[in-house]
N, C-alpha and C positions, 0 to 999 in steps of 0.2 A: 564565486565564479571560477570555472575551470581556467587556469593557466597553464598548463601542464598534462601529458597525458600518455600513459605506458600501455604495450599489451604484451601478451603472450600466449602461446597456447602449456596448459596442465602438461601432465603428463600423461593422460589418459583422456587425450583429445579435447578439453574444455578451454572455453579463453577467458581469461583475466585479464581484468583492465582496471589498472590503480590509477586515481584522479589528483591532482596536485594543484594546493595554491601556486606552486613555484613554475615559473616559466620553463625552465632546464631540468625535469626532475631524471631522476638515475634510469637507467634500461630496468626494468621490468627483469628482474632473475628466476633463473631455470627451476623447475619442477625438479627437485631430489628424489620422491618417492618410487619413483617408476611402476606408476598403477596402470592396470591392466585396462586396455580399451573398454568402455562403459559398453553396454545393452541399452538399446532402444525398445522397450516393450509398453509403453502406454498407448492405451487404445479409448474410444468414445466409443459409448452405446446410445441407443438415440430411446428418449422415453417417450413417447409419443401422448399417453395423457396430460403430459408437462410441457411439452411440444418442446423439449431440453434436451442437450447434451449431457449425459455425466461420463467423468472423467474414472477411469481403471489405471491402476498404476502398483501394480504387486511388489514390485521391487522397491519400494519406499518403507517397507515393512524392515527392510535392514537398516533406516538411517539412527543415527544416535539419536537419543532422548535425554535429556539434563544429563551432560555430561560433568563430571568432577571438575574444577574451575581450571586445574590445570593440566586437564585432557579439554579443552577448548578448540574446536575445528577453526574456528573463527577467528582468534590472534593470531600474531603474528610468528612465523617458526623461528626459532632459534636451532643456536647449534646442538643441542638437547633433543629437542621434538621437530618434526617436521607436521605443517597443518595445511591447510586448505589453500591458506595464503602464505608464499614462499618468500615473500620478502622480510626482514628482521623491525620491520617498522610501516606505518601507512598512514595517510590520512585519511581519504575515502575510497573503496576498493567492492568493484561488482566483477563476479564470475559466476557462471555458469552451473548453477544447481546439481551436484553431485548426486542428488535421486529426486529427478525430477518428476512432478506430475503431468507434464505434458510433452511433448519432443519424440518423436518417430519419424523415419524417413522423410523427413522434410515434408510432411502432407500434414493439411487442412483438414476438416470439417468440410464434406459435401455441400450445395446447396439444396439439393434435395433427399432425404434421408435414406430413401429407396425403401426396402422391405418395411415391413411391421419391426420385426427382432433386427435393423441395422445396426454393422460395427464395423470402426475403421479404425484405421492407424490415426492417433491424435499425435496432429503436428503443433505447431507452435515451439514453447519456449520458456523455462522458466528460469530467471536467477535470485542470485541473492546479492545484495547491498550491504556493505559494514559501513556505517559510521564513523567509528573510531577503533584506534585498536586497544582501547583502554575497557579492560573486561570489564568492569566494574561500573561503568559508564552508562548514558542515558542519552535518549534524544534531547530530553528537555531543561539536559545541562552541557549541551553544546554549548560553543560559542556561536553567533549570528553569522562570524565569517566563514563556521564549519556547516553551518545550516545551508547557506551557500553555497557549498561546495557540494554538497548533498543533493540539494537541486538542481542543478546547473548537471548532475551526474543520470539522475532521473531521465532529466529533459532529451541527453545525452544519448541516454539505452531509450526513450520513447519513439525517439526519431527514430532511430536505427533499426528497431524490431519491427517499426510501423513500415517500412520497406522490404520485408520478407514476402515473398507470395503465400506463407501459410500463418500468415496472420491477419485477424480482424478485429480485437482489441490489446490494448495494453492497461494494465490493471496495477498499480505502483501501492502497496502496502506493506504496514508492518504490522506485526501481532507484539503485546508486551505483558508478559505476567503468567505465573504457572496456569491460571485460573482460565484463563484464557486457551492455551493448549502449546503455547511456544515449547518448542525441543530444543532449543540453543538460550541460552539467558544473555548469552554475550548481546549489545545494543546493534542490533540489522533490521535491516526490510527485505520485500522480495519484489520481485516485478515478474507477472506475469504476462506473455504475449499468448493470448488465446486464438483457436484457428475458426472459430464462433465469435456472435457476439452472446454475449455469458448472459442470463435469463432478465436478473434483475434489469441491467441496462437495455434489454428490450422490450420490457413491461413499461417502463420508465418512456424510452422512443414513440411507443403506440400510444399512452398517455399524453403525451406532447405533440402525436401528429392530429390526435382528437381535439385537444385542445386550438391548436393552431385555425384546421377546419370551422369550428363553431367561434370562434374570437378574431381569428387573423393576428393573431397573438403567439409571443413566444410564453411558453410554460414556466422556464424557469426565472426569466424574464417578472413574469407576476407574482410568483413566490417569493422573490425576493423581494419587491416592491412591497407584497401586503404584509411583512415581517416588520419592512421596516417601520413603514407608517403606523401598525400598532403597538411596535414598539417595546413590549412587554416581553418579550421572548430573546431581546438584541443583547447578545454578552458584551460586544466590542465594536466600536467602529473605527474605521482609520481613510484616510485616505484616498486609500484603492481597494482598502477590504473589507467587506462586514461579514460574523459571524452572529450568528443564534443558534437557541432550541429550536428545533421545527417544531412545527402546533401539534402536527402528531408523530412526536417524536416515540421509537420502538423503545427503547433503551432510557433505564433509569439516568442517566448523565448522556447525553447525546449532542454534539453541536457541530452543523453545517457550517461553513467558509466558503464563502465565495468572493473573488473580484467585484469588485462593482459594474466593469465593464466586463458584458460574456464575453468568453474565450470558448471554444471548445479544448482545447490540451492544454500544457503545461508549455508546450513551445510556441503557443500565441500571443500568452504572456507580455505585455507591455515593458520594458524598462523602468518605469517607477513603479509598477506593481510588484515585478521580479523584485527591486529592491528595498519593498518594504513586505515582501514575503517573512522573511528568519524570523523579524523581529514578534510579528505575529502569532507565525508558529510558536513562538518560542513562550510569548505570554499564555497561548491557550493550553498547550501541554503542561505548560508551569501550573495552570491552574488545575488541574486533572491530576496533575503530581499532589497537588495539597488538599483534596477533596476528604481527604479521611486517615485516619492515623498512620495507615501503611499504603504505600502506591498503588493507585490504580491500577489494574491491570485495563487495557485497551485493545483495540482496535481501530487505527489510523487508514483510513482507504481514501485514494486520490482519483477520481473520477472522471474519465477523460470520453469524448468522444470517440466512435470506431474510427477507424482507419479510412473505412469506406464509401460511409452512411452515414447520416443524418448529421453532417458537421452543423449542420444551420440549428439543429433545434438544443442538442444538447449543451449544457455551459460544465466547461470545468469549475470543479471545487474537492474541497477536501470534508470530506466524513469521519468526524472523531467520536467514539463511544467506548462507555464502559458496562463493562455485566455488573458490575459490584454497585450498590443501590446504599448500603449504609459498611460501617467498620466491620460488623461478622456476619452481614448479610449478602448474599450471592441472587443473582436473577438466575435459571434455569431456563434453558425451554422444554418447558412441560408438554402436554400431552397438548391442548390448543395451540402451542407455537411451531413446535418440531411439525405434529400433522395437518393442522390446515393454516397455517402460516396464519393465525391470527392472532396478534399479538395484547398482552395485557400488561398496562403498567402503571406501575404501583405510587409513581412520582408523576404529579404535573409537570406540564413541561413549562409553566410558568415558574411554579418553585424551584425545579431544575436550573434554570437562568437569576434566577434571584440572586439562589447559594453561589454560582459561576461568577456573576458579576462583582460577588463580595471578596472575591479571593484573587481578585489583580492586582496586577503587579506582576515585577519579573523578582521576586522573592526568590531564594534557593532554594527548590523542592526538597523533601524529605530523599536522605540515601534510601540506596534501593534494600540492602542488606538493616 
């Protein structure tokens, strides 16, 4: 839980906001580098067979890529180096995306696309999230009172972005493992505030206002219901939370979290939900950490209702998956997946949940090195 909380502006017009178990934590210290005020040049083109936004962002072409462990943007700066984050120490620390994929002139995504070939200034908002400032470090070896603080940080920048005029969702993820495509190894997430609602979540929306119509039913409402009751796909239950495989899960290791009670965001969240959160996350990453000789690499996405729309149908939950299927086996998207989105996979998702269910516990994962 946030007790505590600093800000500041970069030196090159960005804000930073460090999060603190500690009630009284220290002022927020000054940017040293004196970087040159950033360019706004990301723009959306509208594809109109996809009936989708995609995102242009040129300047992202210069960000580091695996950088040397101690040329790290992401720790903390000493009197040596100067990085990202200006202070000599942190606990949880979100700023401002130094090459951002979305953020121009404060503008949105139109509601209606105009020409055939439209393009506009994409507004929105992207940052990034450190965890810890222990390079070496992982999600899934927090502690439960840092996972807390993690969230409580999320919930934090959810609110806050969801109050911009050029935003219509917030999108809280992190990427973990070369394999995967991360450019920093240090342990972060990013939060994206989009000036759209982003494809999947409104394929997802129409699917649940169909649903609703012919049922008088909530969509996810049911999917969770027939998970549970068949039982065969359920990794864990607690509480306030159950996770499984979904029945037609994409991805060789794949498992949905949801609340028991919908929510749609992460700031709906009940009080004994919020604090049997960590402890959750922290078994289901643990088990994703021991899956195979060497660490999954993953993608962790938090799934929130838009800002604006359909609060009633959609429920928050959190979406974990891996591309890695065995120890020197890799999933690709091939030629069926990359072009017609349709997906093949090579693990049951009953087997998938078996192997999950045999590896609880909160065990110390394997180091990442």
């Amino acid at each position: 839980m946030v007790r505590g909380r600093s800000a500041t502006i970069l030196s090159d017009g960005r804000e930073i906001i460090y999060y603190s178990s500690s009630p009284a934590p220290p002022p927020a210290p000054p940017d040293r580098r004196g970087l040159a005020a950033r360019a706004r040049r990301s723009t959306l083109r509208y594809d109109r067979l996809q009936d989708a936004w995609v995102i242009y962002a040129a300047h992202r072409q210069d960000r580091s890529l695996l950088p040397a462990d101690d040329q790290c943007p992401l720790c903390p700066s000493s009197s040596e180096r100067l990085t990202e984050i200006p202070a000599h120490d942190y606990e949880v620390v979100v700023f401002e995306n130094r090459y951002p994929a979305l953020g121009a002139d404060g503008r949105g995504a139109p509601a209606d696309a105009g020409d055939v070939l439209a393009e506009v200034p994409a507004g929105g908002r992207c940052e990034v999230i450190c965890y810890t400032a222990d390079h070496d470090g992982t999600f899934a070896a927090l502690s439960e009172e840092r996972v807390g603080l993690v969230l409580a940080a999320l919930i934090d920048r959810s609110v806050a972005l969801g109050r911009r005029d050029d935003v219509e969702q917030v999108f809280c993820f992190e990427n973990r493992g070369r394999e995967i495509g991360v450019t920093q190894n240090h342990p972060h997430g990013q939060i994206y505030a989009y000036p759209y609602v982003a494809p999947r979540l409104q394929r997802a929306i129409t699917a649940a206002h169909r649903h609703r119509e012919r049922t008088g039913r909530n969509l996810y409402d049911d999917l969770c219901a027939a998970e549970r009751a068949d039982g065969r796909r359920l990794v864990l239950e607690r509480a306030h939370w159950t996770a499984f495989v979904p029945f037609a899960a994409r991805w060789p290791y794949e498992v949905h979290c949801y609340p028991n009670e919908r929510v749609p965001d992460l700031a709906a969240l009940g009080p004994d939900a919020l604090e049997e959160l960590p402890g959750v996350l922290l078994d289901l990453f643990g088990r994703f950490a021991r899956l195979f000789s060497v660490p999954a690499p993953y993608i962790a996405a938090w799934h929130q209702a838009p800002v604006h729309e359909a609060r009633d149908l959609v429920a928050c939950h959190l979406e974990l998956f891996t591309s890695r299927r065995a120890d020197d086996k890799l999933k690709y998207l091939a030629g069926s997946e990359s072009a017609m989105d349709a997906f093949t996979n090579d693990i049951l998702p009953e087997a998938a949940a078996e192997r999950l269910r045999a590896l609880g516990g909160r065990a110390r994962p394997p180091a990442v090195r």
